[in-house]
C-alpha positions as CSV (number, residue, x, y, z in Angstrom):
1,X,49.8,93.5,71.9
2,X,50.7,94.7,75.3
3,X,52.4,97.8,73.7
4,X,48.9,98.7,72.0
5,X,47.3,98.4,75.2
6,X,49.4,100.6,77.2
7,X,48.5,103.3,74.4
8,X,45.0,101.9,74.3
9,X,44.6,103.8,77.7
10,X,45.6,106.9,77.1
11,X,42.2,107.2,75.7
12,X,41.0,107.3,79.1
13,X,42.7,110.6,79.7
14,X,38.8,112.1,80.3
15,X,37.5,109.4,82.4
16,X,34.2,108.7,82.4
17,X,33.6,112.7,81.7
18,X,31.9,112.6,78.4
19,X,30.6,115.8,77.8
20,X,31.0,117.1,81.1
21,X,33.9,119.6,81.0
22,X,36.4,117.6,83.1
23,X,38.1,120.9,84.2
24,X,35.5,122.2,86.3
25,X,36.2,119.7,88.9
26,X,38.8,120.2,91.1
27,X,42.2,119.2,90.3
28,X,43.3,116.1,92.6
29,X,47.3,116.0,93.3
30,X,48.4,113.0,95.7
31,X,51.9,111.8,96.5
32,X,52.3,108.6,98.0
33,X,55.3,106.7,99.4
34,X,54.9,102.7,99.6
35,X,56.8,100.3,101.7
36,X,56.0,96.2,101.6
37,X,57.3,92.4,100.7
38,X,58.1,91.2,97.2
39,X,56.7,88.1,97.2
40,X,59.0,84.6,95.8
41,X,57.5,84.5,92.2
42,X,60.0,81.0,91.6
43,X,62.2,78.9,93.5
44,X,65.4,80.4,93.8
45,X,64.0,83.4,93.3
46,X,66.5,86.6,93.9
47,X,66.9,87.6,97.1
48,X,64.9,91.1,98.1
49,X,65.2,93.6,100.9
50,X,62.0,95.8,101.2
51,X,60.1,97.0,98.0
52,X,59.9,100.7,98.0
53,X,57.7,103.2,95.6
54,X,56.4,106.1,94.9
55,X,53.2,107.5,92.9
56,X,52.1,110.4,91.9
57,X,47.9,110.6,91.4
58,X,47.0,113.0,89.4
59,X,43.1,113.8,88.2
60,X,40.0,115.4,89.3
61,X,37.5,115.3,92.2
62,X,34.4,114.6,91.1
63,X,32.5,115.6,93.8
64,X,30.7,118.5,91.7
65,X,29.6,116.2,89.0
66,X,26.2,115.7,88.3
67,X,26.2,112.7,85.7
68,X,24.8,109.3,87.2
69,X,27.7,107.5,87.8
70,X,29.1,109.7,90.0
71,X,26.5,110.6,92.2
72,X,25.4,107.0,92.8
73,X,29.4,106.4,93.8
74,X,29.3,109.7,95.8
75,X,31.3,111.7,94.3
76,X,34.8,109.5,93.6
77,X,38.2,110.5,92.5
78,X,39.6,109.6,89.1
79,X,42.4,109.9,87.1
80,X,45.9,108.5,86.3
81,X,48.7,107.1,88.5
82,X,52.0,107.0,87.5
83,X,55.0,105.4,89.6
84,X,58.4,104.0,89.8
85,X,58.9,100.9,92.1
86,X,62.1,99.3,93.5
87,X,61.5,95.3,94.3
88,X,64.4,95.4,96.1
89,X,67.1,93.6,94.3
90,X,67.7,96.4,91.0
91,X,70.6,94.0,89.7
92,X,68.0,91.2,89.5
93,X,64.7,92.7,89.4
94,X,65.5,96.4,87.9
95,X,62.3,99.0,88.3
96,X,59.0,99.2,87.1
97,X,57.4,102.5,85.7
98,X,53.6,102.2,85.6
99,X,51.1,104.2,83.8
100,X,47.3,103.3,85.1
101,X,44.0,105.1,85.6
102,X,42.3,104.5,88.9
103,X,39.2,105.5,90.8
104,X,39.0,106.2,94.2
105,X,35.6,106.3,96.2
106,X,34.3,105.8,100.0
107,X,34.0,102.7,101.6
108,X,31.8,101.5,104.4
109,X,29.4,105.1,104.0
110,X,32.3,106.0,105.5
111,X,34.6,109.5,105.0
112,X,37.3,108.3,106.8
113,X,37.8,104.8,104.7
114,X,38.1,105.1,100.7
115,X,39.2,102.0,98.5
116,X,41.2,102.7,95.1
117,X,41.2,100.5,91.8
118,X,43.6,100.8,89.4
119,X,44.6,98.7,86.3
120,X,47.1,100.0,83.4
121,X,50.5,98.9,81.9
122,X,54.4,98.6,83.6
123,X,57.7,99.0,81.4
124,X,60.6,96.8,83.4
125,X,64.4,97.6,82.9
126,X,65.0,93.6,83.8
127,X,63.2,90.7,82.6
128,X,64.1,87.2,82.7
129,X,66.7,85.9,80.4
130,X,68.1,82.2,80.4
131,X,72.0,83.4,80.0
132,X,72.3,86.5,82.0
133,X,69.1,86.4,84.3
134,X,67.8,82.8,85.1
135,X,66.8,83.3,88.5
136,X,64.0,85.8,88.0
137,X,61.0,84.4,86.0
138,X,58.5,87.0,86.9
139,X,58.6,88.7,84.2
140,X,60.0,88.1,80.7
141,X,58.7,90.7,78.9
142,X,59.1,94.4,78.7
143,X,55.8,95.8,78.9
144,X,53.3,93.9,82.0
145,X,50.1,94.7,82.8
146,X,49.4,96.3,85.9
147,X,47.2,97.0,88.7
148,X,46.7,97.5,92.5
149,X,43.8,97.4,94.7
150,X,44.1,99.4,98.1
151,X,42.1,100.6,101.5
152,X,42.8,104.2,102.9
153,X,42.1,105.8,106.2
154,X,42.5,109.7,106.1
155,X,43.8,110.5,109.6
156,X,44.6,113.9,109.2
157,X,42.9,116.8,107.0
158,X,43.2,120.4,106.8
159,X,42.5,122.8,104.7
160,X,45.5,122.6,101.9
161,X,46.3,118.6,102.8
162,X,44.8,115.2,103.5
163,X,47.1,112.7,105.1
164,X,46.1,109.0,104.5
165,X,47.3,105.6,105.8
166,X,46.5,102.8,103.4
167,X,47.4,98.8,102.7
168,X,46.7,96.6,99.8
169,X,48.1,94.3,96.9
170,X,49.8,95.6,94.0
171,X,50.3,92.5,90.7
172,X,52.3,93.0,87.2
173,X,51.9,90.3,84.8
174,X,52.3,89.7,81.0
175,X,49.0,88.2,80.8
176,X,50.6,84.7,79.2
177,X,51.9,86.5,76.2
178,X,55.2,84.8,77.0
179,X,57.1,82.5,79.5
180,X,57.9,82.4,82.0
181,X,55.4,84.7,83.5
182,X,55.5,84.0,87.2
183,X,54.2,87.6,88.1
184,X,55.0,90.2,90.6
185,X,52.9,90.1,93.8
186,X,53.5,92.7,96.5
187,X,51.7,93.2,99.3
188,X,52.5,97.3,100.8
189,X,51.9,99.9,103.3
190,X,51.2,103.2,101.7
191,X,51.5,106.5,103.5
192,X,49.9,109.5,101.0
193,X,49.0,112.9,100.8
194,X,46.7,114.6,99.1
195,X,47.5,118.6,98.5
196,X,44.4,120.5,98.2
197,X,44.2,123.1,95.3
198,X,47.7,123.0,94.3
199,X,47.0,125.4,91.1
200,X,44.9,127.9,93.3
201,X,41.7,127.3,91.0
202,X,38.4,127.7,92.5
203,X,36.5,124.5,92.9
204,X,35.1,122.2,95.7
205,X,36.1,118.8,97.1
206,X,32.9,118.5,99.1
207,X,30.0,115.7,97.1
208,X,27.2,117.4,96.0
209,X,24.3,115.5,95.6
210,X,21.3,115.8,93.0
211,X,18.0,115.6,95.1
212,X,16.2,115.2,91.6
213,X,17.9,112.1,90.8
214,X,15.8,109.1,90.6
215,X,16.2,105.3,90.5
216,X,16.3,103.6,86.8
217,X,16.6,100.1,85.1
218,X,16.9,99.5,81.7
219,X,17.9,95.8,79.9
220,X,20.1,95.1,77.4
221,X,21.9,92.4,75.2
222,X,25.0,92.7,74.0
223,X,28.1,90.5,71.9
224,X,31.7,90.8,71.0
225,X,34.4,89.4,68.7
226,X,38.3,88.9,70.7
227,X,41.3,88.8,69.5
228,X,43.8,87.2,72.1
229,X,47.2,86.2,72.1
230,X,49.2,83.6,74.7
231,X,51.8,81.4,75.1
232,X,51.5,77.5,75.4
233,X,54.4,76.0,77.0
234,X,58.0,76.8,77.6
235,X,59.0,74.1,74.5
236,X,56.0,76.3,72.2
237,X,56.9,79.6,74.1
238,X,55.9,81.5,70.7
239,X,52.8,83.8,70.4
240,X,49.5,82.6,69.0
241,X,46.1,83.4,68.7
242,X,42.9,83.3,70.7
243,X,40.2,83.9,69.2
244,X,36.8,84.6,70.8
245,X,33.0,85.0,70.2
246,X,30.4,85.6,73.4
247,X,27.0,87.2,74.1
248,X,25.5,88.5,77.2
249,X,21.8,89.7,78.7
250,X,21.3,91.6,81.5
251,X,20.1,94.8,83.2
252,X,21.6,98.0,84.0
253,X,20.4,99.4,87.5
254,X,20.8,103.4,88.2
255,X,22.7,103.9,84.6
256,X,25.9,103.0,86.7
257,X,25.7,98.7,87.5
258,X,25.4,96.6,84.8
259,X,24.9,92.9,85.9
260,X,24.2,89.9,83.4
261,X,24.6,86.8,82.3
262,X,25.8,85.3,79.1
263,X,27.9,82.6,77.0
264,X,31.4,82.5,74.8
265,X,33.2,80.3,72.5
266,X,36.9,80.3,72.1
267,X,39.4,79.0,70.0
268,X,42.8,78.6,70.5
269,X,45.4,78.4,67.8
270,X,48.0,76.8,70.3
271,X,46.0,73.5,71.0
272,X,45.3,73.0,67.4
273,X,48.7,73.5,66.3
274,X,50.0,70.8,69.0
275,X,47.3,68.4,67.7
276,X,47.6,69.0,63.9
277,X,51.3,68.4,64.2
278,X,51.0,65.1,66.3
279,X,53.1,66.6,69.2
280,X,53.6,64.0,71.6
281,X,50.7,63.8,73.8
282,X,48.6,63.3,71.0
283,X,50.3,60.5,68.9
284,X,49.0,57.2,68.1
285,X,48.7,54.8,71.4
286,X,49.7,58.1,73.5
287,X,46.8,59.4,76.6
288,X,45.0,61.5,74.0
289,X,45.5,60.5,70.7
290,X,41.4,60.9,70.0
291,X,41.9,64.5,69.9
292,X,43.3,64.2,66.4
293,X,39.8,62.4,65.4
294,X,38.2,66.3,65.7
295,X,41.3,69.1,66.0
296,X,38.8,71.7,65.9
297,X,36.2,70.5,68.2
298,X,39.0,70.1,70.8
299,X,40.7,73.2,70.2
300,X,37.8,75.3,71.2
301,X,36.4,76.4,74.5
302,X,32.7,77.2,75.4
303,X,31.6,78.4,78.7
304,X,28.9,80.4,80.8
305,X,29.1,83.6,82.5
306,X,28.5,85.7,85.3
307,X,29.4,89.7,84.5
308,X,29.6,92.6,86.5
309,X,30.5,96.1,85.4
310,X,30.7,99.5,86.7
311,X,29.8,102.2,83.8
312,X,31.1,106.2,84.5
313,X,29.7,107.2,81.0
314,X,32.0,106.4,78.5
315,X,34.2,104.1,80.5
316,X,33.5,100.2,81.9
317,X,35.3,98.7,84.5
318,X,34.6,95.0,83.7
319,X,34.7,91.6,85.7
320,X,33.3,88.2,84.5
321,X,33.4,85.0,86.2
322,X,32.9,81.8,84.1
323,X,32.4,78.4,83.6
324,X,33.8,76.3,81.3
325,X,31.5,73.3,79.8
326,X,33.8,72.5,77.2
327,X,38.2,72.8,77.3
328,X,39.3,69.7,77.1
329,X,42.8,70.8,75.8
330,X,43.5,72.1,79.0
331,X,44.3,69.2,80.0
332,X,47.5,69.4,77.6
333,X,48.6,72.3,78.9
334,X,48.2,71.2,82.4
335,X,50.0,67.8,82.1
336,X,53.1,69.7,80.1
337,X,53.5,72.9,82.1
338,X,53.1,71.0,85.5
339,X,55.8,68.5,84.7
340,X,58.3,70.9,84.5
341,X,60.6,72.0,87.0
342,X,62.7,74.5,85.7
343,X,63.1,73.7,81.8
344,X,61.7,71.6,79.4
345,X,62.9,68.3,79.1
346,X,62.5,65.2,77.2
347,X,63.5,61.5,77.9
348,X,63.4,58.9,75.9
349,X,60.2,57.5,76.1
350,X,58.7,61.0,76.4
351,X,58.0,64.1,77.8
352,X,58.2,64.7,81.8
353,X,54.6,65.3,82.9
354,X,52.6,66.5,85.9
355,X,49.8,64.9,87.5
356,X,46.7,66.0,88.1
357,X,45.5,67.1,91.1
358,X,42.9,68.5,93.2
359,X,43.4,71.7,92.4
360,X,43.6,70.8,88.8
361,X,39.2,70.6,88.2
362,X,38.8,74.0,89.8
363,X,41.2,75.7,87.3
364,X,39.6,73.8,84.3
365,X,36.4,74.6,85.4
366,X,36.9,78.2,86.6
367,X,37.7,81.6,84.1
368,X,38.1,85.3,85.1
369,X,38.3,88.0,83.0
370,X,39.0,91.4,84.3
371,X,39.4,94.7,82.0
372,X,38.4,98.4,80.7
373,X,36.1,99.4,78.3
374,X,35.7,102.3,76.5
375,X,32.0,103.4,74.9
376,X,31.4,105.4,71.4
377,X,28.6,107.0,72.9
378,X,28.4,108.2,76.6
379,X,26.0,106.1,78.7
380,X,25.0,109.3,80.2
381,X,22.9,109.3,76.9
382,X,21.6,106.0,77.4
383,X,21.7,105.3,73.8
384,X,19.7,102.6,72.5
385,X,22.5,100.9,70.3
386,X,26.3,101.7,71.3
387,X,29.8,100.3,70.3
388,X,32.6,99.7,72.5
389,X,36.6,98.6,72.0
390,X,37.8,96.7,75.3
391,X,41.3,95.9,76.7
392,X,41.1,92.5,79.1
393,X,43.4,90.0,80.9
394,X,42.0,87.0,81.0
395,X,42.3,83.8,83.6
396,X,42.2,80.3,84.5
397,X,41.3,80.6,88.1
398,X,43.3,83.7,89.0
399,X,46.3,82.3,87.0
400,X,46.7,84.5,83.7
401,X,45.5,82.5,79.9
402,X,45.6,85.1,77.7
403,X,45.6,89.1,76.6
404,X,42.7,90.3,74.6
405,X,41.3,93.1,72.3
406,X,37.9,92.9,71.4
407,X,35.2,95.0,69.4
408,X,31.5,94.8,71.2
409,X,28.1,95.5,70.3
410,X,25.5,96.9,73.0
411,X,21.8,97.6,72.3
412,X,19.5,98.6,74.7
413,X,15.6,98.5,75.6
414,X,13.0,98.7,77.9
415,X,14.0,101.6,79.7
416,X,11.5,102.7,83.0
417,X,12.3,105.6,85.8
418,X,11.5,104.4,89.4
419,X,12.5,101.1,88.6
420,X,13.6,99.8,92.2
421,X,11.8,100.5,95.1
């Protein structure tokens, strides 16, 4: 699935453009240099000496553009980054190549302080593996999800370069898909430049703003079918489906903020399988042998919602925080994957287990969900009925549950100009 998703974005090669013609904005070039800390994904992780990379960002200004999204953001940067990074140990560790598109735009009304977004796929020349590699259980897969979120300060400018300073926290992850999946997290300096006109082509950097462009609102409802996959436990390390059904209602504000609220029901192929089999936990006289009285009903997971997404036409950059009502599986998972401390092990009465703790009701109670969309028809339009395919990672609490696809359905009404004061 991850392999489909890193070629799910090269869809995004236009971003947000639509029928704008991308190549009348000027053509952005940056080269940045990063310096920072690999953080310990396990114990006994590898040892690291400072993480080094280097990106190359390369898109458009969109200064000149005059669809919605970009002059309520004032006129952002977008495009792709692509970089190599160096976590400091290449005999344990290897490099990462990312592919991700990102938008850059000002922060604090501010043109000396700009915050960039990016979220897209990594390919890792070492991954963890039991015989040769045991130490390093960030990653066991080839292919990671990616994505970094940084502040700039742009110190210097003339007229053919911008020179910026910049910190922030850079994550690859599998998204569950397999264990282990520890997860890189790096926290790095960045010192970057961006060269000014590199291709000699007429075109300003400078935000142009539309004095004719008024405030909007418009509601909507919308729903979507998933199809995840994850990975349950080091013992049932094996892909498996997720399967997902959820509806949301809400209001779009300026054709660029969509905020609403909404519901979803999962079902996860791992829990049932571990209850339809009678794995341990579950046998008779064992702490939740009721779950085989209904292997459906406990296999399933239905929550509320909170969303938040930023449309630039045919693109969504979306975040959802929920709350689970119903996952009582998790428990399972918990009580397995916490017992463990390095592998799997079972003694003759049964399985090693973790307790639960504190910490344990806040990541049964608490999902993310963070991902890119991508619209048939441009919201510049504002079309009354739209389609959309979506790529997301989704969360317990910040810690990865599964990867997802999913197909969504978006119709619109009640459209009025002038709609906040």
């Amino acid at each position: 699935m991850l392999f489909f998703i890193l070629h799910f974005f090269y869809i995004f090669s236009a971003i947000g453009q639509g029928q704008q013609k991308w190549l009348d904005n000027s053509l952005l070039f940056n080269t940045e240099i990063l310096f920072g800390k690999t953080l310990e994904a396990n114990v006994d992780f590898p040892k690291t000496k400072q993480q080094k990379q280097l990106i190359f960002n390369i898109g458009r200004y969109q200064s000149t553009n005059t669809q919605e999204w970009s002059q309520w953001l004032k006129g952002p940067k977008t495009g792709y980054s692509f970089g190599i990074t160096d976590f400091g140990n290449k005999d344990s560790l290897g490099l990462a190549f990312s592919l991700m598109p990102f938008i850059k735009f000002k922060a604090f009304k501010s043109d000396g302080f700009s915050i960039l977004a990016g979220m897209g796929a990594s390919y890792f020349t070492k991954k963890y593996e039991a015989d040769k590699n045991p130490r390093n259980q960030a990653v066991t897969t080839d292919i990671t999800w990616a994505c970094r979120m940084y502040l700039y300060y742009q110190f210097f400018t003339s007229k053919d370069i911008d020179l910026q300073l910049g910190m922030g926290y850079s994550h690859h992850s599998n998204g569950h898909t397999r264990l282990h999946n520890k997860g890189f997290n790096s926290y790095l300096l960045s010192l970057s430049a961006d060269i000014k006109n590199p291709i000699n082509k007429t075109g300003s950097t400078d935000f142009v703003a539309d004095s004719t462009l008024t405030k909007t609102a418009y509601n909507y409802f919308a729903a979507r079918g998933g199809y995840g996959q994850n990975s349950f436990a080091l013992a049932f390390n094996e892909k498996k489906y997720v399967y997902t059904f959820a509806g949301e209602y809400g209001r779009v504000y300026n054709n660029t903020l969509k905020v609403g609220i909404g519901f979803y029901f999962r079902f996860y192929e791992h829990y049932y399988d571990y209850i339809k089999e009678n794995e341990w936990l579950v046998r008779n006289g064992k702490e939740y042998d009721y779950f085989k009285s209904a292997p459906v009903y406990y296999s399933t997971n239905l929550g509320l919602s909170l969303n938040g997404e930023i449309l630039m036409n045919h693109i969504g950059v979306d975040l959802q925080i929920g709350f689970n009502l119903h996952k009582p599986a998790y428990k399972l998972e918990w009580r397995i994957n916490k017992g463990w401390d390095n592998t799997p092990r079972e003694i003759p009465d049964g399985w090693v287990l973790g307790n639960f703790d504190g910490f344990y009701k806040f990541k049964e109670l608490i999902s993310g969900r963070l991902g890119l969309k991508y619209y048939m028809f441009g919201m510049e339009k504002k079309p009354k009925n739209n389609l959309y395919i979506a790529a997301h990672i989704n969360s317990n609490l910040g810690q990865a549950d599964f990867s997802e696809l999913s197909l969504g359905y978006v119709h619109s009404f009640n459209f009025r100009d002038s709609a906040i004061p």
